[in-house]
C-alpha positions in Angstrom: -92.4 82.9 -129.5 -95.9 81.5 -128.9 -98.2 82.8 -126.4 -101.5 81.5 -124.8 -103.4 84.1 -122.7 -106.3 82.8 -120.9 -107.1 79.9 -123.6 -110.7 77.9 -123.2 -112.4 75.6 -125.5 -115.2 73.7 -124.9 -117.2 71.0 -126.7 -121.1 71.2 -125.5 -120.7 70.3 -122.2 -117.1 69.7 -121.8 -114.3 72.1 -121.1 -111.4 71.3 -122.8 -108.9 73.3 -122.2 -109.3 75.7 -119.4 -107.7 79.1 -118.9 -104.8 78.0 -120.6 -101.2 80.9 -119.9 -98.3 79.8 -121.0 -95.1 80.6 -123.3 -93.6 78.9 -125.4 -89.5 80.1 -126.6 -88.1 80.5 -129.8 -85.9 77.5 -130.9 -86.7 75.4 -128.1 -88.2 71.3 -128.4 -91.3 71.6 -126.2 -93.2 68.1 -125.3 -96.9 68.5 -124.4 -97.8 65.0 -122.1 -100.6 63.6 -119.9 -102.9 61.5 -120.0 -105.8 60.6 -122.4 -108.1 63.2 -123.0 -106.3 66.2 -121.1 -106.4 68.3 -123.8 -102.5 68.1 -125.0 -103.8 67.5 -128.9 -106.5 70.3 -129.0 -103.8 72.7 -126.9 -101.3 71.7 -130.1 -103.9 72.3 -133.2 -105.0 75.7 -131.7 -101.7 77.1 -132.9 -102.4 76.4 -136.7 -105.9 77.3 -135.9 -107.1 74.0 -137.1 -109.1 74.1 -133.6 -110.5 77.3 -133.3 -110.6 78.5 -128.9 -113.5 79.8 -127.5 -111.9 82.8 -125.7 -108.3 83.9 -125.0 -105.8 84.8 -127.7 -102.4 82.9 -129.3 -100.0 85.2 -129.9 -96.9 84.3 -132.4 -94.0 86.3 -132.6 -96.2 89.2 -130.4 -99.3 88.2 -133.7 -102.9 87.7 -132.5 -103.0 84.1 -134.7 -106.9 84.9 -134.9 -106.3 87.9 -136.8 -103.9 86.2 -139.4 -105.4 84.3 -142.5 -105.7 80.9 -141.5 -104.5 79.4 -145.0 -101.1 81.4 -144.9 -100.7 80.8 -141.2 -101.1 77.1 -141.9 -98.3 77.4 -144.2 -96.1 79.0 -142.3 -95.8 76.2 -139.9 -94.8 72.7 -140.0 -97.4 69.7 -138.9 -96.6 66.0 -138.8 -99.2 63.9 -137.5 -99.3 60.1 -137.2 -101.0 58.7 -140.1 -98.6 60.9 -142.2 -100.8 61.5 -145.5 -98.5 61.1 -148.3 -100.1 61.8 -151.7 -99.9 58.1 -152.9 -99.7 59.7 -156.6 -96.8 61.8 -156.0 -93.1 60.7 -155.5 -91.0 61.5 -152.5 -89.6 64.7 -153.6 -93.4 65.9 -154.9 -94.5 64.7 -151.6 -91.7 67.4 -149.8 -92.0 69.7 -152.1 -95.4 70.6 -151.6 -95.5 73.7 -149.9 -92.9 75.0 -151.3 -94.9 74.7 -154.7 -97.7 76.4 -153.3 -95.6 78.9 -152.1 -94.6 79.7 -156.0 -90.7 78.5 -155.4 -89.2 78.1 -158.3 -87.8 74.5 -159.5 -84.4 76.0 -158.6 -85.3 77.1 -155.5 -87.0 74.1 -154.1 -85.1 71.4 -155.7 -82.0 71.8 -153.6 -84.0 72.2 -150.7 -85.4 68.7 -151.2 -81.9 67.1 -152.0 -80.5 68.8 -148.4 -82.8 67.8 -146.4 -83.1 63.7 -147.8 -79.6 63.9 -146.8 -80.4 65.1 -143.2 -82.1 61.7 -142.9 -79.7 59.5 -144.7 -82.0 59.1 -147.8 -80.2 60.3 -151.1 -81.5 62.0 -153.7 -80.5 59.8 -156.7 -82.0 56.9 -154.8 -85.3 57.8 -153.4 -86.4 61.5 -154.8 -88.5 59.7 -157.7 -90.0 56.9 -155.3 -93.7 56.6 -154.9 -94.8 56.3 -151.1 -95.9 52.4 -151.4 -91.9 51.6 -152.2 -91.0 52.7 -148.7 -90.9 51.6 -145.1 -92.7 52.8 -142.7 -89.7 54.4 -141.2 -88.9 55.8 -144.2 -92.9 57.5 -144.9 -92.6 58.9 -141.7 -89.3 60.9 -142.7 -90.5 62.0 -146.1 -93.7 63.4 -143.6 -91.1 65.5 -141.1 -89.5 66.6 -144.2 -92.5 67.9 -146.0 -93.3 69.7 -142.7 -90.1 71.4 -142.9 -89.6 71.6 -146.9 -90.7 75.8 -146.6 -88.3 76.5 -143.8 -91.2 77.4 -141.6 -90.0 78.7 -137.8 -92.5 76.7 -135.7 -93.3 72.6 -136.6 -96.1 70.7 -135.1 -95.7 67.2 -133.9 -98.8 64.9 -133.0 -97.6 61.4 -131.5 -95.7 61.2 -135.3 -93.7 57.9 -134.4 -97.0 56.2 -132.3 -97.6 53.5 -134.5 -93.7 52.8 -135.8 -91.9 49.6 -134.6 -89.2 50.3 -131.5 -86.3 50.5 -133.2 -87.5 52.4 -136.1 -88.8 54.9 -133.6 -86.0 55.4 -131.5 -83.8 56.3 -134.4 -86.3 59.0 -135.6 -86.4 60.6 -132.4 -82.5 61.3 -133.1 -83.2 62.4 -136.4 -85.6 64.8 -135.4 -83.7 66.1 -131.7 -80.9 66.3 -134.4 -82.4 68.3 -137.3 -84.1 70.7 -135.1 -81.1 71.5 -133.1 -79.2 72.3 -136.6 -81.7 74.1 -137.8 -82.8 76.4 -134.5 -86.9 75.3 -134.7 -89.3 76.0 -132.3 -91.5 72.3 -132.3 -94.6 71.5 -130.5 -94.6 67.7 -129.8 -97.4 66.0 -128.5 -96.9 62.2 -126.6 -98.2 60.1 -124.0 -94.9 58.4 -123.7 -92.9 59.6 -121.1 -90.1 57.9 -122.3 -90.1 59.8 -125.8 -90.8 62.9 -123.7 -87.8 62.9 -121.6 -85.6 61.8 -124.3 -86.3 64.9 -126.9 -87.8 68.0 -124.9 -85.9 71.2 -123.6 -89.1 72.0 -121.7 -92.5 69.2 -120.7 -96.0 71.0 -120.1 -97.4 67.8 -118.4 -101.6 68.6 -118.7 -104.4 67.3 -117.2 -108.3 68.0 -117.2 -107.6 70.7 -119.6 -105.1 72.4 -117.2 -101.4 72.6 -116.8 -99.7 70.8 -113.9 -96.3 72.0 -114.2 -94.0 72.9 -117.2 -90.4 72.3 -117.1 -87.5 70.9 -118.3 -87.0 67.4 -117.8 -84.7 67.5 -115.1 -86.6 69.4 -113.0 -89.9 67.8 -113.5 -88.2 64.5 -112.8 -86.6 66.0 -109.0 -89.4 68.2 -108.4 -93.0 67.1 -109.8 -95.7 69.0 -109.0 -98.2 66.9 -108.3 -98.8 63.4 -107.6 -100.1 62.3 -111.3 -96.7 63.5 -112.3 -95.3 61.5 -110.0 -97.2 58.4 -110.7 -97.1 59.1 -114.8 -92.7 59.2 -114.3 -93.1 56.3 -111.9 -89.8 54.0 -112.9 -88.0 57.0 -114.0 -88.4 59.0 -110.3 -87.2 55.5 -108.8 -84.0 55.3 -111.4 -83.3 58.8 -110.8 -83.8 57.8 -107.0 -81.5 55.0 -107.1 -78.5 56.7 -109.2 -78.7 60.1 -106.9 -78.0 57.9 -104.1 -75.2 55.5 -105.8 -71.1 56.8 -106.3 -68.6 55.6 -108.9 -67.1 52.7 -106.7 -70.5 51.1 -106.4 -71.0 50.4 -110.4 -67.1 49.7 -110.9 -65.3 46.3 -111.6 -61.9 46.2 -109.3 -60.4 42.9 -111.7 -58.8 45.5 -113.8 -55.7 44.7 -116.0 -52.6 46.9 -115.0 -49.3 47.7 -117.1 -45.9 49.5 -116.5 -45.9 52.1 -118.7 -42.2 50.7 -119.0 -43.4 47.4 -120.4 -42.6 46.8 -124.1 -45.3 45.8 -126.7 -45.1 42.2 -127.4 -44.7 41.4 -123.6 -48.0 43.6 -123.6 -49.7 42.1 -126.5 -49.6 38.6 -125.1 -50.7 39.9 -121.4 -53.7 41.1 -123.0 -54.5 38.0 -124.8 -53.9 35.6 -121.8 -56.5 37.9 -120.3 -59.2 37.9 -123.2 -59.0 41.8 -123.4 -58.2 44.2 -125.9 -57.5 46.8 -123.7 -55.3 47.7 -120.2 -54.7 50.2 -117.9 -51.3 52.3 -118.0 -49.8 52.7 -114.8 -46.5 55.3 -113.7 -44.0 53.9 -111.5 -45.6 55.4 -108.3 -48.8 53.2 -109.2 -50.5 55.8 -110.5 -52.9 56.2 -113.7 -51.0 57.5 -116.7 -53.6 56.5 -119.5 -54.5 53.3 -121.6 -53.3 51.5 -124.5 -55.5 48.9 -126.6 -54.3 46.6 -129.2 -55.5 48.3 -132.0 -53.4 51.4 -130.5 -50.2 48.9 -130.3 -51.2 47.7 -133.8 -50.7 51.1 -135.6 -47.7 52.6 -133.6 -46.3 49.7 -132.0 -42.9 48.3 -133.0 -41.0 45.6 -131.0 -39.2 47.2 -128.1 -41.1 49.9 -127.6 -42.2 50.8 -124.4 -46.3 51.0 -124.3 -45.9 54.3 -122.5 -44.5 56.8 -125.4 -47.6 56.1 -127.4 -50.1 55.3 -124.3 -53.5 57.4 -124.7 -55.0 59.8 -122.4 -58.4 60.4 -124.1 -60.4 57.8 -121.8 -62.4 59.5 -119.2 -61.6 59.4 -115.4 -63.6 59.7 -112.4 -63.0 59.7 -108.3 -64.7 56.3 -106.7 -66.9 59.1 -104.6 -68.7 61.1 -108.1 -72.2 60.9 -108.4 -73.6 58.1 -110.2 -75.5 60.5 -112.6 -72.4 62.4 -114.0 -70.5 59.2 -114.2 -73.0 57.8 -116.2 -72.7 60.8 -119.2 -68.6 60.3 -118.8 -69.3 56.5 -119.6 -71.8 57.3 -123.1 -69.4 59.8 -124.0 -66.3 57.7 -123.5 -64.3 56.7 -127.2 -63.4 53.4 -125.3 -66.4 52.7 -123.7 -65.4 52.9 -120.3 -64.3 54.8 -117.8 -61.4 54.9 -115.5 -62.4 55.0 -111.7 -59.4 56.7 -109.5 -59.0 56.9 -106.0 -57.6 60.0 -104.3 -54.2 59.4 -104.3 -54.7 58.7 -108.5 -54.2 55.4 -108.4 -55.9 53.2 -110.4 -59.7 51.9 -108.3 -61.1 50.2 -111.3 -63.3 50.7 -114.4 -67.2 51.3 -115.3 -68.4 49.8 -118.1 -71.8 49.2 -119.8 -71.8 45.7 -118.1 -70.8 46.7 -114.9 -73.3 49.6 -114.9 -76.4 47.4 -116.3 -75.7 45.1 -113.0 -75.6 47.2 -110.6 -78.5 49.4 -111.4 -80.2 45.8 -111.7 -79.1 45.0 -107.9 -80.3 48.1 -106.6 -83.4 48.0 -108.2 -84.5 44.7 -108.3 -81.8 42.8 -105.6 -79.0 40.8 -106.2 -78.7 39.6 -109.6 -77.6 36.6 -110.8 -73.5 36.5 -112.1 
């Protein structure tokens, strides 16, 4: 656990960080966020005393941090910044291995660490250990420089806007690396961003700062229904208005009603060809009363199909269902979960309403935010 207790640091003049109280849990992702100059980056480089506060204590794990050698407290926890700082002269697993090495690990002690952790991030040994920084990507520097941070196994890792200058793509995927690897291996991170985007997408908990002060802390969800004050509310902007639009939208409202529908007495070739008159490679399974009994694709009919047999004794039940009334927002996580990629829309008699998919989602959030869209 880290703990601030009255926390002030000033720079001639100017006040920082002001009075700073707050806690911060074992093993959770916590974002720090506002905007330039609040104080989120000095508030971050406190903890490894690399800023030094002018009053108040930092407690870790119940420690006053001011007390502990600075050197050894550095080493104990994890720090990524932007501009990475790979030793150009040393290969990737050098580069990881660092701390370890001042640490006195042993070869056989460090070596394996190393190997695990490229493979946490899709980079295997036998191909990149003995690379020199200049042969990778960008994307691929800024893993080596998450590893390193986490080469010593240290409980508590430091993030300071690591993915800022990375390419879109390249960033979203390490934020999935990182969520990922930290929730395998239980690590407390401090993460420092001015994207709220990147906040809401990887923190358990969001101390949004301004002027040196906290605003609110909270977890995403409740920052986004309840923010505290009216920065907060501007900073979220088009992510209050989504959040707006999809509290106040049902099932039936994103759904397509043109939906393909089957006896589950119908035989596979008869099913096969009504599929492909259609242009689909899936259809919805009906019982004789009309209603749902599950789906069947052509891959399904493909694999356990034989001429004859009647779609329904090897139909599949693992695509999610909702009622035409469920909220938007739990709809939604049904549909990114869904092995099919769409969901089954019921009404309350179980037949069949119609189907959510990506499409039909992406339109109708487009309509109630912007209008009518064009077909």
């Amino acid at each position: 656990m880290i703990k601030f207790e009255n926390v002030s640091k000033s720079y001639g003049e100017s006040k920082v960080l002001k009075d700073l109280s707050f806690q911060i849990k074992q093993g959770d992702f916590v974002v720090l966020i506002g905007p330039s100059g609040c104080g989120k980056t000095t508030t971050l480089k406190t903890i490894n005393r690399l800023i030094q506060p002018d009053s108040g204590k930092i407690l870790i794990d119940g420690k006053d941090s001011a007390q502990l050698n600075p050197v050894e407290l550095r080493r104990s926890i994890g720090y990524v910044i932007q501009q990475i700082g790979l030793f150009p002269n040393m290969t990737v697993e050098e580069n990881i291995a660092v701390v370890p090495k001042l640490l006195k690990y042993p070869k056989e002690k460090w070596q394996p660490i190393v190997k695990e952790l490229l493979t946490l991030v899709g980079m295997p040994y036998e191909e990149n250990a003995h690379k020199y920084p200049s042969e990778l990507s960008g994307g691929q520097q800024q893993r080596i420089g998450v590893l390193r941070a986490l080469a010593a196994s240290p409980p508590i890792v430091l993030m300071d806007e690591p993915f800022g200058a990375l390419d879109p793509i390249t960033r979203e995927s390490l934020q999935e690396e990182v969520r990922r690897i930290q929730k395998k291996l239980k690590k407390t991170i401090v993460f420092v961003t001015h994207d709220m985007d990147e906040a809401l997408k990887m923190a358990d908990v969001i101390v949004f700062m301004s002027n040196g002060r906290i605003l609110q802390m909270a977890s995403p969800e409740e920052m986004l229904q309840h923010p505290a004050d009216p920065l907060i509310s501007e900073f979220m902007g088009k992510h209050r208005s989504t959040l707006n639009v999809n509290a106040a939208m049902t099932a039936a409202e994103f759904m397509k009603t043109r939906v393909l529908k089957a006896a589950r007495s119908m035989q596979t070739l008869q099913s096969i060809e009504l599929m492909r008159n259609r242009d689909v490679n899936s259809m919805i399974v009906i019982n004789d009363d009309d209603t749902y009994a599950g789906t069947v694709s052509l891959d399904t009919i493909k694999s356990h199909g034989k001429a004859g047999r009647a779609i329904g004794e090897f139909m599949e039940i693992t695509v999610p269902t909702v009622n035409l009334k469920d909220d938007a927002r739990d709809t939604f996580e049904k549909l990114y979960t869904s092995p099919a990629g769409y969901v089954v829309v019921l009404n309350d008699d179980m037949t069949v309403a119609g189907l959510i998919t990506k499409t039909s989602m992406a339109k109708a959030m487009g309509d109630a935010l912007w209008g009518e869209m064009i077909s």
